[in-house]
N, C-alpha and C positions, 0 to 999 in steps of 0.2 A: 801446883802440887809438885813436890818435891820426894829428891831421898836425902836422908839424911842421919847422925848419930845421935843419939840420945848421951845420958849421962854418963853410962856404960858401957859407950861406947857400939853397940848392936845398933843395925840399920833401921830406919825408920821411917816412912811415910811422912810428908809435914806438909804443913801449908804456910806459904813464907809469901812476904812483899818482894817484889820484882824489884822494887826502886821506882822505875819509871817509864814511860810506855806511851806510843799513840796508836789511834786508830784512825785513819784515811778511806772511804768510801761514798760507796750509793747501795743507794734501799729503794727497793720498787712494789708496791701492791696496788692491785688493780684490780676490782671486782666489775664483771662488764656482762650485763642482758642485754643481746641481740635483738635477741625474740622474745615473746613469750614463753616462760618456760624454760626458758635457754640460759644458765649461767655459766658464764667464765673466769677463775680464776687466775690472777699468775703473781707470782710473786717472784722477787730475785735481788740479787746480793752478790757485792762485789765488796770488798773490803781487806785493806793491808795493813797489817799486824807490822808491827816494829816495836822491840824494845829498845830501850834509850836508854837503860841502865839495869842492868841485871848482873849480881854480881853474889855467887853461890859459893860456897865447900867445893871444895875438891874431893870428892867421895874415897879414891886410894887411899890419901892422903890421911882422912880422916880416921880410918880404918886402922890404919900404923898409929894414930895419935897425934898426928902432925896437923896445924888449923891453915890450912893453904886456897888463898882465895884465888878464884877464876873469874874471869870477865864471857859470859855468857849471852852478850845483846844482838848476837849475831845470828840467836835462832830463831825459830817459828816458833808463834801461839804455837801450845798445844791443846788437842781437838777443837781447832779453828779451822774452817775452811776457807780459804777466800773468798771462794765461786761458789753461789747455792742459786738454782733454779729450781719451781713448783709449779706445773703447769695443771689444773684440773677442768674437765669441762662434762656441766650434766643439762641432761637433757629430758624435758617432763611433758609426757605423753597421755592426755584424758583421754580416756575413752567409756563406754557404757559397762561397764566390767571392772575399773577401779583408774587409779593413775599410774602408768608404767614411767619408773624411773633409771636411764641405764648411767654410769658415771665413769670416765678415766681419768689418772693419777700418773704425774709422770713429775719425777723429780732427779734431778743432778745437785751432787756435792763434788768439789775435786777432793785433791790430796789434803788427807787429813795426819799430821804429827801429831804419835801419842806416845812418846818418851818423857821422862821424869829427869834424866839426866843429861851431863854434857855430851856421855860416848853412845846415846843413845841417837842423839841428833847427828854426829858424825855417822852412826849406821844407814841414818834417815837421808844424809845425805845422798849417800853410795847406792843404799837401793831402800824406793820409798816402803817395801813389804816388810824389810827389815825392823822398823819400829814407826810404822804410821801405817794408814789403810789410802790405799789409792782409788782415785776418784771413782765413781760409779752412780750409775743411776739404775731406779727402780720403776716401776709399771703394776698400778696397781688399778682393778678394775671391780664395777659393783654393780647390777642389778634389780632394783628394790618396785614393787608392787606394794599397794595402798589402798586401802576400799575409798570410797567418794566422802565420806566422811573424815578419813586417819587412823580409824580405831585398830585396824587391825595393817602391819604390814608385815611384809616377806621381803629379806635380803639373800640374793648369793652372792658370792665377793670370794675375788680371789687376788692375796698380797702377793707381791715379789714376785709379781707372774712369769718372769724371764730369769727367774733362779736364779740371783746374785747371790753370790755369795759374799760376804760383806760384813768387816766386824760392826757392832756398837758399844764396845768399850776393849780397853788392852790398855797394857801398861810397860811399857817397854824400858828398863833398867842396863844400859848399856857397861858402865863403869865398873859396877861392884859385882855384882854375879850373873850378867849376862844374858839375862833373860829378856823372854818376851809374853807375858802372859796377856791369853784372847779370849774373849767371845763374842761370838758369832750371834747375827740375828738369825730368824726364823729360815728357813728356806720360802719355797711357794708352798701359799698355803693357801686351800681350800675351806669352804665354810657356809653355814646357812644359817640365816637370825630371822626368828620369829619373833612377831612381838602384839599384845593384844590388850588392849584400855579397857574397863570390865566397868 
């Protein structure tokens, strides 16, 4: 995803070929029962992004009317993280009264680039707030009751329990007008799900 000019010269959004690109890593999932009752998730990701040829507009440039190419293979994927960890573990409790089921969520991403331009990544460089969101991890926790049957269950669950604040999507345009436009996921948030098979 790009910026870029149209025929009249006004900026524009596009989606263009990079040229050429690898990706270098490891992938991990693992679903693992101790016990009875007991499962454990994890999963994790490691992975480096390089482009090997990327070669864009110069957005000023463009903007005057001038077609002046840049050599751009020195940046980061953007909304790539290297580093992803997802750790979950639930645990299932029978008893004369239904199945109690309680569950934690624990998940790491690092620093995530989310510029479209070239002076967007120079900002990313200097400081990663400027046009990327920095690493963080969330905690998310749940609760769930089940009659001995299934037919009928009950959820509490509470997302983002540690109140990250933390975008999921921005678009950071360094070059032409300087922007950085964000949004934010949810804060902590609370909740109860009923649910009943008739």
């Amino acid at each position: 995803i790009q910026v870029d000019t149209d025929s009249q010269g006004n900026l524009a959004v596009v989606f263009d070929n990079a040229g050429k690109s690898k990706i270098e890593g490891v992938e991990l999932e693992l679903l693992w029962m101790p016990l009875p009752g007991t499962v454990v998730n994890l999963a994790a990701s490691h992975n480096k992004y390089s482009f090997q040829e990327f070669n864009d507009r110069d957005l000023m440039a463009a903007v005057l009317g001038r077609n002046e190419i840049i050599d751009r293979s020195d940046e980061a994927f953007p909304v790539s993280p290297e580093d992803m960890i997802s750790l979950g573990i639930q645990v299932a409790f029978p008893t004369s009264i239904g199945i109690f089921m309680p569950r934690i969520d624990v998940s790491y991403k690092s620093d995530i680039f989310m510029g479209l331009d070239d002076g967007s990544y120079t900002a990313y460089q200097r400081d990663v707030e400027l046009a990327g969101q920095p690493s963080y991890t969330l905690v998310d926790a749940r609760f769930t009751w089940s009659n001995s049957d299934g037919s009928t269950t009950m959820t509490a669950f509470v997302k983002n329990m540690t109140n990250e604040k933390y975008r999921n999507g921005a678009a950071s345009v360094g070059d032409s007008i300087g922007t950085f436009f964000e949004t934010y996921e949810a804060p902590r948030t609370f909740g109860l799900q009923c649910r009943h098979i008739f």
